[in-house]
N, C-alpha and C positions, 0 to 999 in steps of 0.2 A: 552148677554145684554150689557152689557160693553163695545166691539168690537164694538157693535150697536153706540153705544153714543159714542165711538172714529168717527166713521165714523159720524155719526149725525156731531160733532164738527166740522169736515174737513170739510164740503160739506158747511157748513155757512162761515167759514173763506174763504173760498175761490169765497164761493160768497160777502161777504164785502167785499173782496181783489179786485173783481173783475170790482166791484159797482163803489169803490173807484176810481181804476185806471180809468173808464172809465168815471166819475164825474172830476177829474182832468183834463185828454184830452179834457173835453169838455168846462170848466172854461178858461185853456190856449188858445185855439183856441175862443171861444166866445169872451174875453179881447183882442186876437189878438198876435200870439206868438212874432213877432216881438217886438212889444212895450212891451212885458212883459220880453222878453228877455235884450232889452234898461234899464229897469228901473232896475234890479238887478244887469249889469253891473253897472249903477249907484252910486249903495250902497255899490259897492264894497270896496270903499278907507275907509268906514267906518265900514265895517265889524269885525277890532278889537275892538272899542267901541262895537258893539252889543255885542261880545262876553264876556266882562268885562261885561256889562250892566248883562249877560244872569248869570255870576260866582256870584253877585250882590246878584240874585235872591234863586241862588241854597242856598249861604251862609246865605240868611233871614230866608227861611225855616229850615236849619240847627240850627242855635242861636234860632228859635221859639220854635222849638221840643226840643231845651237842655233847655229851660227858662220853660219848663211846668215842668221838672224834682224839684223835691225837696228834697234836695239842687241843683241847675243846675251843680255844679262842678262835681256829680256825673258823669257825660258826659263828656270826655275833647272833644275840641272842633274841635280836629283833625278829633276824631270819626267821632262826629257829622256829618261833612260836609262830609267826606269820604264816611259813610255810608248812608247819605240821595243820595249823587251822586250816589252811585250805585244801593241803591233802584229802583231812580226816571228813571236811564236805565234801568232798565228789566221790567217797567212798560209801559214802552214806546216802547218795542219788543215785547212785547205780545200783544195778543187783551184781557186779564186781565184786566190790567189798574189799576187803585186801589190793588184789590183784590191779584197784584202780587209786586207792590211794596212798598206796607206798610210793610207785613209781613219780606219782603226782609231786610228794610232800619232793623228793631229793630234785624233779626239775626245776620247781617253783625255788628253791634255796639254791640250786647250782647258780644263780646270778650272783651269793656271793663268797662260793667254796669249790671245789674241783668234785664232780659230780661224781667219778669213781673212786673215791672219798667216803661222798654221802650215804652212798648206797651201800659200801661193805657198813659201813658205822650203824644206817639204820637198821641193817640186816640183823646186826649181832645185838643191839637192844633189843629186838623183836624179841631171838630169843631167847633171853632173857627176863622179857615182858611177858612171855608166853608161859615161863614158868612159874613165873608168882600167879599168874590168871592159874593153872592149872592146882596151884597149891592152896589158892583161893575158893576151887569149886570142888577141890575133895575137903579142903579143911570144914567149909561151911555144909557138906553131905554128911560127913562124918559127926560134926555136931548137931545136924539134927536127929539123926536116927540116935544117937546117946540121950539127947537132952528131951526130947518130944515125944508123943505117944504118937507112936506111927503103925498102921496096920502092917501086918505081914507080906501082902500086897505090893503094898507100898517102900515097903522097905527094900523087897525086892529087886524095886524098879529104881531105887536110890543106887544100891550098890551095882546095879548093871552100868549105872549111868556112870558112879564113880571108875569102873574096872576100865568102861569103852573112853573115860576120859585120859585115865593113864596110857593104855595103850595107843591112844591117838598121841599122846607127848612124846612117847615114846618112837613112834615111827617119824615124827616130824624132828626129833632132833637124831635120828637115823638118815633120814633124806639130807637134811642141812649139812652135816659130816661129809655124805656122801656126794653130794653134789658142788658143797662149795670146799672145799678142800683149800684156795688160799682164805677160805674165811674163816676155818678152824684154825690155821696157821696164826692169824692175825688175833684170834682168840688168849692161845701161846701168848703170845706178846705184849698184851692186859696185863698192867699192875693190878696187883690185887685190891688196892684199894681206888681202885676204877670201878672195878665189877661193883666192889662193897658199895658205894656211890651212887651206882645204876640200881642197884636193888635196893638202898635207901631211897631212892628216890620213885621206883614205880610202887614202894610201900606205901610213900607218901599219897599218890592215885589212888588208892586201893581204900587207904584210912579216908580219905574226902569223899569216897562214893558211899563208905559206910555210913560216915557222919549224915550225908545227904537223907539216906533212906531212914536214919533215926529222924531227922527235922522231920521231912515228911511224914512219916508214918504218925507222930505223933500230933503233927499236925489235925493229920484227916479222922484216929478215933478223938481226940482230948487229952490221951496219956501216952508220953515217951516210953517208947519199946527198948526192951533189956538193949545192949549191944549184942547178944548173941543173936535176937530175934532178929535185928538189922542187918550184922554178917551174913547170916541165912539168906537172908532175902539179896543182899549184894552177890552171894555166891552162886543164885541161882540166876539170877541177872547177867552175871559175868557168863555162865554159859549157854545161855540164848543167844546172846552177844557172839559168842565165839562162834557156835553153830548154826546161828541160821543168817551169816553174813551175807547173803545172797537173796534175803527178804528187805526188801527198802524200809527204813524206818525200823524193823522190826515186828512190822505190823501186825495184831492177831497175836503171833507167839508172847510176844511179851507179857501182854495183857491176861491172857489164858495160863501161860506159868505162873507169873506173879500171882496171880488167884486163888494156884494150888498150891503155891507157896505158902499164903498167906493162910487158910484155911488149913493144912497140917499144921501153922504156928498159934492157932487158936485164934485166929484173926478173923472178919468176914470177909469174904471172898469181893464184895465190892473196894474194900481198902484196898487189895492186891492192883485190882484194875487202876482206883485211880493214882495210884500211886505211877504206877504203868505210863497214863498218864500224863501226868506231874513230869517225870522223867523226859517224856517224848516232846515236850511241851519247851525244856530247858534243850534239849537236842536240836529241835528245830529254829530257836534265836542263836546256836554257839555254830549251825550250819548256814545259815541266812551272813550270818559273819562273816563267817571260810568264804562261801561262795561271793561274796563281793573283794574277800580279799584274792581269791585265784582268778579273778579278772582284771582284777588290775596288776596282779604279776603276770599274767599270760598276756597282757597287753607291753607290759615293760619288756619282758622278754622277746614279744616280735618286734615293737619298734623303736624298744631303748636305742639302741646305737643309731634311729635314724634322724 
């Protein structure tokens, strides 16, 4: 049975893998690979801001998961950032997702905090985290269909997206109640200007990926795109991201959202992609990172004491 469900596992990864790659080929070529190729040439000369923008972000979530800590000094704050970097690589290698770099980020930092500690503190940032991502992908739904000319169609498919998005918030902070019960308790127990702190501070994340897709975009036509055009497109980012945690890289989806994103915002549909891109391009140097830094804490960890 086992063996079974190995193989079960292989035969899906490899058809998402498969999905992926050939959802990508057909996003690039659809956009037009020249012009998408144009456009990230583009971004190029500003590809070190992206990547500060991207270290920006890694550092917000870091300070959020130490700031749920009480006292947060508990955390130094080397940790923190070290091991949320290397969590948020191996979650982003696997088709896990979550499920492999939560666990990751609190063993990698239990070297130097009490691990059932880490894990109620990153739980209750999560959701927390969860609700500005969610307030993130109705607010910028909601501004497009006000702000854009969207077909009927489409709109359609906006507001389903938005309705299936609340309701998924909604059962997920139903389940978290439900199942962690000293973690609602410990909720209770938040100063209020903790929480306020935690949510200043994943706003903080939220304004640096904005900022990002303005550089970018404006990069890749010539002219800086409104901030509303930029939210839009962060908002529709943020839930790909959420949804298709279980696609490595995000591959294909990205690329193919971004597109359609970008073409309801009067943009061309190869911006969308390289932008896509662009993005997976700063993902892949901030995980090459993680990933050398959770080798050398998974090595401290088995032979520190020897």
């Amino acid at each position: 049975m086992p063996s079974f469900r190995r193989g079960t596992r292989a035969i899906v990864t490899v058809a998402v893998g498969a999905a992926a790659a050939a959802l990508f080929v057909w996003s690039v070529r659809g956009a037009g690979a020249r012009a998408v190729v144009e456009g990230v040439r583009r971004a190029g000369p500003w590809f070190g801001v992206v990547l500060i923008l991207g270290g920006v972000r890694h550092l917000a979530r870091a300070a959020a998961w130490r700031q749920a800590l009480d006292p947060p000094r508990r955390l130094p704050w080397r940790s923190a950032f070290l091991s949320a970097l290397a969590g948020n690589a191996v979650g982003v290698v696997t088709p896990l997702g979550l499920l492999a770099s939560e666990p990751s980020k609190v063993a990698f930092a239990s070297l130097d905090a009490p691990a059932g500690e880490l894990a109620a503190a990153l739980a209750l940032e999560n959701l927390i985290y969860a609700a500005t991502v969610v307030a993130m992908i109705v607010g910028g739904l909601a501004t497009l269909l006000v702000t854009s000319e969207v077909s009927p169609r489409a709109q359609g498919t906006v507001v389903w997206v938005m309705v299936g998005t609340l309701a998924m918030a909604a059962a997920l902070a139903a389940m978290a109640i439900l199942l962690r019960r000293p973690m609602a308790a410990r909720v209770g127990r938040w100063r209020r200007g903790q929480v306020a702190s935690i949510v200043a501070i994943d706003a903080l994340f939220h304004a640096a990926a904005v900022a990002e897709i303005w550089i970018v975009v404006g990069a890749i036509t010539g002219a800086f795109p409104s901030v509303r055009t930029a939210f839009v497109l962060e908002s529709v980012n943020r839930a790909v991201t959420a949804v298709f945690q279980f696609v490595p890289l995000w591959l294909g989806v990205d690329e193919a959202s971004s597109a359609l994103a970008a073409s309801l915002l009067q943009l061309a549909p190869a911006s969308g992609v390289s932008l896509a891109l662009v993005r997976k391009a700063r993902i892949l140097c901030w995980t090459a990172a993680g990933l050398s830094i959770a080798v050398t804490r998974a090595r401290s960890r088995l032979f520190g004491s020897r």
